[in-house]
C-alpha positions in Angstrom: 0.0 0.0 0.0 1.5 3.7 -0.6 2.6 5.3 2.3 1.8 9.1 0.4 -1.3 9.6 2.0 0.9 10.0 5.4 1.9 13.3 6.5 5.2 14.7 6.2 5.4 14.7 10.0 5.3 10.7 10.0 6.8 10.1 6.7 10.0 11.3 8.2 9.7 9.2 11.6 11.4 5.7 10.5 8.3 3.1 10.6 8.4 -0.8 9.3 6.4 -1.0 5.9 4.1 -2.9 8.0 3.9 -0.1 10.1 3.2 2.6 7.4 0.9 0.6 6.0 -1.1 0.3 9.4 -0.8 4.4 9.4 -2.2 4.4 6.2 -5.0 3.3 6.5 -5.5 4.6 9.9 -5.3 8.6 8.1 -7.5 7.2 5.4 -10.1 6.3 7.8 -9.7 9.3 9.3 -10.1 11.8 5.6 -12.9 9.4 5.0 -15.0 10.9 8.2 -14.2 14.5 7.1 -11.1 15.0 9.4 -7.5 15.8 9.0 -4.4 15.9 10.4 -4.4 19.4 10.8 -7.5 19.4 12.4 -5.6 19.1 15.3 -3.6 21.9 16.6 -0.1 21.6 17.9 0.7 21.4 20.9 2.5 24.7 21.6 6.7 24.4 22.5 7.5 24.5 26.5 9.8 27.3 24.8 6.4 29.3 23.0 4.6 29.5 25.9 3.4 32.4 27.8 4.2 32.8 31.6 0.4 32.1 32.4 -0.2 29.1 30.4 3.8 28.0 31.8 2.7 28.2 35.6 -0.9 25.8 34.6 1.0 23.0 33.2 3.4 23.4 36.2 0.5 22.7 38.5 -2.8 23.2 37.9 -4.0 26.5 40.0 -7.0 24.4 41.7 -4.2 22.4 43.2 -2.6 25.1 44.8 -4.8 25.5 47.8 -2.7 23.6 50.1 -0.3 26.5 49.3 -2.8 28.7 49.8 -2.9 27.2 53.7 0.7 26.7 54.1 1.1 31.0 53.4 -1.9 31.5 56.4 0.1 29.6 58.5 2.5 32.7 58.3 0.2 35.4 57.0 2.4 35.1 54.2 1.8 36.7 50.5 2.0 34.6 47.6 4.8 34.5 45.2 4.4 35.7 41.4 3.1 32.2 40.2 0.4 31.5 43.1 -0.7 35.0 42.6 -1.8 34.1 39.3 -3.0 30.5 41.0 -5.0 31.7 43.6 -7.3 33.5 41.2 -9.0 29.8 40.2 -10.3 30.2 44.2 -11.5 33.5 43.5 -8.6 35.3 45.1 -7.2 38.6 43.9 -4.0 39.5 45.5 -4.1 43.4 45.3 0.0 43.9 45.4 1.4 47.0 44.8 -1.9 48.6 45.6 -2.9 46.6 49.1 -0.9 43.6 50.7 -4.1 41.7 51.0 -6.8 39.6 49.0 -9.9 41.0 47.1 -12.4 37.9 46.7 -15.1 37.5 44.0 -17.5 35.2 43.9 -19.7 32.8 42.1 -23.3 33.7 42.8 -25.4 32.0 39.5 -28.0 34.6 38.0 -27.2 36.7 41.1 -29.5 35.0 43.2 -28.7 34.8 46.9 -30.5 34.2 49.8 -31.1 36.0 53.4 -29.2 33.3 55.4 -26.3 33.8 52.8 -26.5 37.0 53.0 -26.2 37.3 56.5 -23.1 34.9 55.9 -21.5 36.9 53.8 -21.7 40.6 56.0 -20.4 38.7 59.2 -17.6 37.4 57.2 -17.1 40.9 55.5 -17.3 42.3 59.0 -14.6 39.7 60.8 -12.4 38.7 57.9 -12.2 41.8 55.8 -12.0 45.4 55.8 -16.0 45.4 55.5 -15.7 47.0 51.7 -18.4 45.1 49.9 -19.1 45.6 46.4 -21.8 44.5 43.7 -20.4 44.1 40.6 -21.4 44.3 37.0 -21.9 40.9 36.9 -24.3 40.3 39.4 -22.2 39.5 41.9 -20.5 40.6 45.1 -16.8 41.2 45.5 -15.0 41.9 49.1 -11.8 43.5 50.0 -9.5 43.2 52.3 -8.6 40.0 53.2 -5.0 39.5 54.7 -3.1 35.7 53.9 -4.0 34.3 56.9 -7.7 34.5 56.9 -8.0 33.4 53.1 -8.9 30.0 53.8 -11.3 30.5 56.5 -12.9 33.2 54.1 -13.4 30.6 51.4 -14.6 27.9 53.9 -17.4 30.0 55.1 -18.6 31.1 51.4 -18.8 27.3 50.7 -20.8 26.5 54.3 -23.7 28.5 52.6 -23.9 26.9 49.5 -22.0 29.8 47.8 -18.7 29.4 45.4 -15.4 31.4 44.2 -13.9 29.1 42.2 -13.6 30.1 38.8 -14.5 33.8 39.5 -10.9 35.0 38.1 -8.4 34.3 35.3 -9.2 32.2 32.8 -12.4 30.3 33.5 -15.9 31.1 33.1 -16.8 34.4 35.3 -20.0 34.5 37.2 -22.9 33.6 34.5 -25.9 36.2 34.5 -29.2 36.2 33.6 -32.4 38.5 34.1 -33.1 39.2 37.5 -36.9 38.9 36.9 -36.6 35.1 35.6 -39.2 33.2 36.5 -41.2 36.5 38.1 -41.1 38.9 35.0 -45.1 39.5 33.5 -43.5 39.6 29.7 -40.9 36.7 29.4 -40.6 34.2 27.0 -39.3 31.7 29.3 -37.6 31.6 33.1 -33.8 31.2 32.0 -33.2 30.5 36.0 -33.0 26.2 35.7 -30.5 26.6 32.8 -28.4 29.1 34.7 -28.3 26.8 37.3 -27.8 23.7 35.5 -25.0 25.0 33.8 -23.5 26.9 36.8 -23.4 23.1 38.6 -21.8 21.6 35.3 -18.9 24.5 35.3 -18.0 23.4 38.7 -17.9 19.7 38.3 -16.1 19.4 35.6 -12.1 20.1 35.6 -12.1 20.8 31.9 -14.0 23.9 32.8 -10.6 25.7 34.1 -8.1 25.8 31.9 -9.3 28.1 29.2 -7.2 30.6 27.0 -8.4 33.5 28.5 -11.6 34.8 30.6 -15.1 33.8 29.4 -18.7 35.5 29.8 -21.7 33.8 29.0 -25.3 35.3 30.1 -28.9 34.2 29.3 -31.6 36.1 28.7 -35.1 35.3 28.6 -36.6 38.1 26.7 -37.8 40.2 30.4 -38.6 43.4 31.4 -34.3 43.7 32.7 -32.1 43.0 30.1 -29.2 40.9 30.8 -27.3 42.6 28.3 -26.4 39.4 26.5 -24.9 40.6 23.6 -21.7 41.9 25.4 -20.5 38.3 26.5 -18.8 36.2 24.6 -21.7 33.7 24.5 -25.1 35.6 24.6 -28.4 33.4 24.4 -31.9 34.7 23.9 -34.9 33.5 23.8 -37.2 34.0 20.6 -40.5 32.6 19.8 -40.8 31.6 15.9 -44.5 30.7 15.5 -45.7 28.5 18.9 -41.8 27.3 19.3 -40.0 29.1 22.2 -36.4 28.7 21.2 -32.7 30.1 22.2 -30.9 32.2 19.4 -26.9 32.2 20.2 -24.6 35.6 19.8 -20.9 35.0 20.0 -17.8 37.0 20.6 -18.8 40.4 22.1 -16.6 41.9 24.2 -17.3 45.1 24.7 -13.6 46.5 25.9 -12.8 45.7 22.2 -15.2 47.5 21.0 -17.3 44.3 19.8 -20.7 43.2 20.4 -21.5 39.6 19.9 -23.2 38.0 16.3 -25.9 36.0 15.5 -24.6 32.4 14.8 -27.2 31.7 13.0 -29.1 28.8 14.5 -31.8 28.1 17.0 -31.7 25.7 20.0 -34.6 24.2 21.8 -34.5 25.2 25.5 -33.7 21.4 26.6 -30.0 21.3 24.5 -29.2 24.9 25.1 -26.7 23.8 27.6 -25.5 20.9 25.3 -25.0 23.2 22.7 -23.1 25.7 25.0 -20.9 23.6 26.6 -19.5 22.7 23.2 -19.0 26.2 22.1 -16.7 26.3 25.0 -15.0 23.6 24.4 -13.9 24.8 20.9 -12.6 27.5 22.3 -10.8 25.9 25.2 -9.1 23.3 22.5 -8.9 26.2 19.4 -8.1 29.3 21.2 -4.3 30.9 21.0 -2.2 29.9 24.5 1.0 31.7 22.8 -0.1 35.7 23.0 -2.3 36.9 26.3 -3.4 39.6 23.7 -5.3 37.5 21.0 -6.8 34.8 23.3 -10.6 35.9 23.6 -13.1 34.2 21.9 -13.3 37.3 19.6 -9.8 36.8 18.8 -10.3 33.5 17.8 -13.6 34.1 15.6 -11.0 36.4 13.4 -9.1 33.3 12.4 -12.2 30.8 12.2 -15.2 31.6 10.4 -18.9 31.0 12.1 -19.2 28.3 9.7 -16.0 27.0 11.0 -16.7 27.6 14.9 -20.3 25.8 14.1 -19.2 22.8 12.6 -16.5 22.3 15.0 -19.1 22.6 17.6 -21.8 20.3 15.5 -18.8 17.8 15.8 -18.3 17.6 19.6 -22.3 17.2 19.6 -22.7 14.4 17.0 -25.3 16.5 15.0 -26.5 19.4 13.3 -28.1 22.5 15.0 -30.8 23.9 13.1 -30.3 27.0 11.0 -32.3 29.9 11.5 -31.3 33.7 9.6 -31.6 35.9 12.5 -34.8 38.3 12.1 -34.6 41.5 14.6 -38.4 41.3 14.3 -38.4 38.0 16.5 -36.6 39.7 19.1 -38.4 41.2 22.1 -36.2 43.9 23.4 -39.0 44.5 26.7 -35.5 46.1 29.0 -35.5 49.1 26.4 -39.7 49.7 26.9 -39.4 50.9 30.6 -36.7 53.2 31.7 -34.6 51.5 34.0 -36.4 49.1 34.6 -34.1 47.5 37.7 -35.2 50.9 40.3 -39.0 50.9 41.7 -41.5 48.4 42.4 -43.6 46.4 39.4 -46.1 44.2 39.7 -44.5 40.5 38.7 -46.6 37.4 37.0 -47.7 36.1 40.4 -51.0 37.9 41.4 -50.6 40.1 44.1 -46.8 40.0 44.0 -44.1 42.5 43.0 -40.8 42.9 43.1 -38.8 46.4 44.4 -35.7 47.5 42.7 -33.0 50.0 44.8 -30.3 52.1 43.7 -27.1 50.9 45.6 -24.5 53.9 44.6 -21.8 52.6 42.2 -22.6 49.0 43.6 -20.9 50.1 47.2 -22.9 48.2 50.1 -21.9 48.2 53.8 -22.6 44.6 56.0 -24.6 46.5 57.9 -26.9 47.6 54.7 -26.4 43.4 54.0 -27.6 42.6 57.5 -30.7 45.3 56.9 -31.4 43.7 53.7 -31.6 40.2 54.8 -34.4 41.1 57.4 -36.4 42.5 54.9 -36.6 39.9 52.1 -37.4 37.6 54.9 -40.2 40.4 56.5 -41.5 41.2 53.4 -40.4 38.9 50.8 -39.6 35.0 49.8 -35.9 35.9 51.7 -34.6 35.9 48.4 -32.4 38.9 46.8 -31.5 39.4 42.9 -28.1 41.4 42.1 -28.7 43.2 38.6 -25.3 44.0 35.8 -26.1 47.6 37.0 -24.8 47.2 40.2 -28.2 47.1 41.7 -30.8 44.8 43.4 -34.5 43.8 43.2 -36.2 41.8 46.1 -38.6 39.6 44.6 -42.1 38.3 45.9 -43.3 41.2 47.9 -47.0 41.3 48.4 -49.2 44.4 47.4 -49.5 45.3 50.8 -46.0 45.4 52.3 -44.5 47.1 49.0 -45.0 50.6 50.6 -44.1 50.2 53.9 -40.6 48.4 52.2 -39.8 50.8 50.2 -40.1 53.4 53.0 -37.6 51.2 55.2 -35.0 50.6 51.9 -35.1 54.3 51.7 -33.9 54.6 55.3 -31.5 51.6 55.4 -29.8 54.1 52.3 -31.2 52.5 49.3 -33.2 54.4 46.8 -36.2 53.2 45.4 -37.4 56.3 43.2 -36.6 55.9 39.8 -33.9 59.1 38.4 -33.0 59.3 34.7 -29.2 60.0 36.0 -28.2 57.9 39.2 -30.4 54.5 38.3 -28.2 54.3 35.5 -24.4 55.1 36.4 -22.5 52.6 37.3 -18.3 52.5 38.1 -15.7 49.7 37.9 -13.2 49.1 41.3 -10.9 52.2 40.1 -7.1 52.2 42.0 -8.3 52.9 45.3 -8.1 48.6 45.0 -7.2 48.5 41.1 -3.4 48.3 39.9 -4.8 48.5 36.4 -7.2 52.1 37.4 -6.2 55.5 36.2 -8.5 56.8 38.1 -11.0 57.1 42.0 -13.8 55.9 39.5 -16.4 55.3 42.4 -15.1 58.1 43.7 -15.6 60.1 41.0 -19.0 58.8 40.5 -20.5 59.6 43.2 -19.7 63.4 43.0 -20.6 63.6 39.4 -24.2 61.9 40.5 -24.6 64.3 43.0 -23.6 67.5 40.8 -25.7 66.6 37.5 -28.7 65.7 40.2 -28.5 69.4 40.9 -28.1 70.8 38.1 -30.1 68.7 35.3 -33.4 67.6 35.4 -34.2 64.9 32.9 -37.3 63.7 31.1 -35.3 60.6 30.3 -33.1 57.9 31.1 -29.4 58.2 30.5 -26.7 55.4 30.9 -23.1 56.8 32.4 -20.4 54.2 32.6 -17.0 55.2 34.3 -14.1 52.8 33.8 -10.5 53.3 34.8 -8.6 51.3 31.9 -9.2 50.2 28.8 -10.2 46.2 30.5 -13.3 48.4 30.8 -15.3 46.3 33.2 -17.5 49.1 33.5 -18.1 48.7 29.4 -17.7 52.1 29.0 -18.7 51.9 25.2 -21.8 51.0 25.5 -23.0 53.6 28.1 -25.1 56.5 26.3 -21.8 58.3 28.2 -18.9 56.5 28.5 -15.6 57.6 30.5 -12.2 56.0 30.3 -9.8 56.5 32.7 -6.0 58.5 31.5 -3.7 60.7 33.1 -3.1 64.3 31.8 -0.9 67.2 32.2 -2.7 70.3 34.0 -0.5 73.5 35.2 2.1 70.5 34.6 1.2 68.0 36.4 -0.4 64.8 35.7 -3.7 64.6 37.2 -6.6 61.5 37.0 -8.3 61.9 34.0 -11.2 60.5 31.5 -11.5 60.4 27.5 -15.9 61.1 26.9 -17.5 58.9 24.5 -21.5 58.9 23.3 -23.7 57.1 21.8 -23.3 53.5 22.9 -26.2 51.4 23.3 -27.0 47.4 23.5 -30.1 45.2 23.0 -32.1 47.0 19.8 -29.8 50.1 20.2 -26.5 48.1 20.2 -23.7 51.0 19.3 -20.3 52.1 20.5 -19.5 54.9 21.8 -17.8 57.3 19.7 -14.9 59.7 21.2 -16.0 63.4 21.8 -13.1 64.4 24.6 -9.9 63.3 25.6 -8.2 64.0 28.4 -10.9 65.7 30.5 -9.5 66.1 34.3 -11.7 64.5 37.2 -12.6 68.2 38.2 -13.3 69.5 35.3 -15.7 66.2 34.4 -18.8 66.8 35.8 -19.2 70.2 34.2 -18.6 68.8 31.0 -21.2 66.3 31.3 -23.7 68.8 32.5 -22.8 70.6 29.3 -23.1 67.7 27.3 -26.7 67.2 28.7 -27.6 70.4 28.5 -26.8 70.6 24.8 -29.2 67.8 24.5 -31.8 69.4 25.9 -31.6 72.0 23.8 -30.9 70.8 20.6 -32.9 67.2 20.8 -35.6 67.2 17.9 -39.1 66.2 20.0 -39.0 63.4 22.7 -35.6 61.6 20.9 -33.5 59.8 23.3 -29.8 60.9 24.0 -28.3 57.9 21.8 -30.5 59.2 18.7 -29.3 62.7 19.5 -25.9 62.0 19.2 -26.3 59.6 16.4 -27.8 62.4 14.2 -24.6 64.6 14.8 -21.0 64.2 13.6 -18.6 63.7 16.1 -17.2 67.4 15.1 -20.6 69.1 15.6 -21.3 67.2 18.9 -17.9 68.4 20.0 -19.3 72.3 18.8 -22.9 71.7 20.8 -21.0 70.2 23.7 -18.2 73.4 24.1 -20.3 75.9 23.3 
């Protein structure tokens, strides 16, 4: 039999005939069931690899917890390699800012109950320095927590049924969803079992954590919140085609690179969705480059591959086809863009007689006292059950007609607002460097003045979005706020003071836009005048009842700049 069917790379290993001819027909085999040799990427050179992927294959970072107790013996920090390790437990050591831990967790859909939330303030108030925030992920992180308190930390999240494995690094981050699943009056379906079911297969199976880079997957089940699927690099949303209630898939958005995710094309009954996820991820866990930290998100990788590529990859690992669908915007129910911000206020849910209460919770900052507060009331006036929100936010769920005033007047004196307000319900801020190496700026900080000022000083007939990141990571997805600030230094009287590049425009969901630069290099003092211009202009020159995205849409970015100065 000819051996020339063989690739080069085992034509020039020195095999028997009998050998080759066994090879042969091995690779013929394998052409025959549509595969080939260089299907199968290369194992990348101990020489080639990066210093992350190098300190993995050393020892896998959910191995290193022993080290993890071995440094609490001594309240001693980690060294440059477990630094990296520790963040598969959900540890963030905060060196050169702080000697000490920042934890995140894993709290599926953001759901979490009283008891765990009473949990979580007693172990914010003994084991850390009681800084608590809610993130844009629907989930809570906690800062500071010194070396030798790290595994007793972790223990008591686990005691209440809570994780923070996999909140860091490269694994799957927490996984959202709406926060009105299975309560919302509009939905096409509750998205909470798949959440759930998925969160429980991410942390049984060990394949789960070694992935090229970070990972964000949300679901959304077409309700009145949005879960702002279309910025993760899986998005899945519910559509109904006829009587068929059915998940569409969006991939590679992240929105730090300016890139929303795209239809792929197909549509999933509800009972494979998380079939059909699992091996997305896993062509990107096998596909994905290990060789440059830079060009290892999923977005990264759909440059190289094709969507018919990624599909039929993934249509492999499944052992069938997924059924192809063209994407029609008209079966999409965008319901989070009908009501203004639709996560503050209380709103009557698909259970007669129930509601559920929405609060603002500044920039996501939340004291264990506030936690402690919070917990008594979900169980006095709700199903003890609270729902964290991507705006850094929270709703209590199940709270009958009757107690819905008298809760809202005791959020509003534990320090949560419950009135809706077109400019604080929707900013929200990323860590910035009071706990952030990465921060160019106090983004919380900042926030919170520039709330306070354009409260005073604008009054708004409608909602507006301001997102204030300090680096380009941009967890605070600063291109897709209807404002967007970026965090820089620049030079003022000579000296370099925190500063923020302005972008507007950015949208998601049916308005899905980035941001488009107006200013650069605005200085933290000078910021919230120049967004009270900015508004102001808007006011002025809007045409009718348009919203501030079609405003700016209308304009070059040269004529905005001329409305916004003058």
């Amino acid at each position: 039999m000819s051996n020339t069917t063989l690739p080069e790379p085992i034509l020039a290993v020195g095999f028997t005939p009998e050998q080759k001819e066994y090879l042969s027909g091995l690779f013929a085999g394998t052409a025959a069931r549509g595969q080939k040799f260089g299907d199968v990427e290369p194992t990348p050179r101990p020489e080639d690899l990066i210093f992350e992927e190098r300190v993995k294959r050393e020892r896998h970072p959910l191995d290193a917890y022993e080290q993890m107790v071995e440094n609490a013996v001594g309240n001693k920090s980690p060294d440059k390699e477990d630094v990296f390790r520790f963040k598969w437990n959900g540890l963030f050591f905060l060196t050169p800012i702080k000697d000490a831990f920042m934890a995140r967790l894993r709290i599926p859909a953001g759901v979490v109950t009283s008891f765990q939330l009473r949990e979580l303030a007693r172990a914010a108030q003994e084991l850390t320095s009681g800084y608590v925030q809610i993130t844009t992920r629907a989930n809570f992180q906690m800062r500071l927590i010194q070396p030798k308190d790290a595994p007793e930390f972790l223990r008591r999240i686990q005691s209440v049924g809570l994780h923070t494995r996999g909140a860091g690094a490269d694994n799957i981050r927490n996984l959202t969803a709406n926060p009105t699943a299975g309560i919302d009056p509009v939905e096409l379906i509750d998205v909470l079992p798949f959440v759930r079911e998925l969160a429980q297969i991410i942390i049984n199976d060990r394949s789960f954590y070694d992935l090229p880079r970070k990972f964000n997957i949300a679901y959304d089940g077409g309700g009145l919140i949005g879960a702002v699927e279309d910025t993760n690099d899986i998005g899945v949303k519910a559509v109904k085609l006829g009587e068929e209630i059915l998940f569409r898939i969006a991939l590679g958005g992240a929105t730090g690179h300016q890139m929303f995710a795209r239809d792929l094309g197909v549509v999933v009954p509800p009972a494979e969705i998380n079939q059909v996820v699992t091996a997305l991820v896993r062509v990107y866990i096998e596909r994905g480059c290990r060789t440059d930290r830079k060009k290892a998100r999923l977005k990264h990788l759909l440059e190289q591959m094709s969507f018919d590529e990624y599909l039929a990859a993934a249509e492999k690992k499944l052992g069938r086809p997924l059924r192809r669908a063209p994407y029609d915007p008209a079966q999409v129910r965008w319901a989070s863009q009908e009501l203004p911000h639709s996560h503050v206020g209380d709103f009557p849910q698909k259970q007669r007689g129930l509601n559920y209460v929405g609060a603002t919770c500044p920039v996501g900052q939340i004291t264990p006292k506030q936690m402690l507060r919070l917990a008594e009331l979900a169980d006095s006036y709700g199903s003890g059950e609270i729902r964290l929100t991507v705006w850094q936010n929270f709703i209590m769920p199940n709270v009958s007609d009757a107690f819905v005033p008298t809760l809202k007047r005791a959020m509003e004196k534990a320090g949560f607002c419950v009135k809706q307000s077109h400019i604080t319900s929707g900013v929200i801020a990323c860590t910035g460097n009071s706990y952030c190496k990465f921060a160019q700026s106090n983004t919380k900080g900042h926030a919170l003045a520039l709330t306070k000022y354009l409260e005073q000083r604008v009054e708004l007939d409608q909602p507006v979005n301001i997102h204030i990141t300090g680096c380009p990571n941009s967890c605070a997805q600063h291109y897709m706020g209807d404002i967007g600030c970026l965090g820089t230094k620049a030079k003022v009287g000579g000296e370099s003071v925190e500063a923020y590049h302005v972008f507007v425009g950015g949208g998601f969901g049916r308005h899905q836009a980035v941001g488009r630069q107006i200013f650069s290099g605005v200085s933290a003092t000078a910021l919230p005048q120049t967004l009270e211009f900015i508004l102001r202009a808007y006011l002025r020159h809007r045409q009718g009842k348009e919203t501030f995205q079609q405003f700016t849409l209308r304009h070059e970015v040269g004529k905005l700049q001329e409305l916004f100065a003058a």
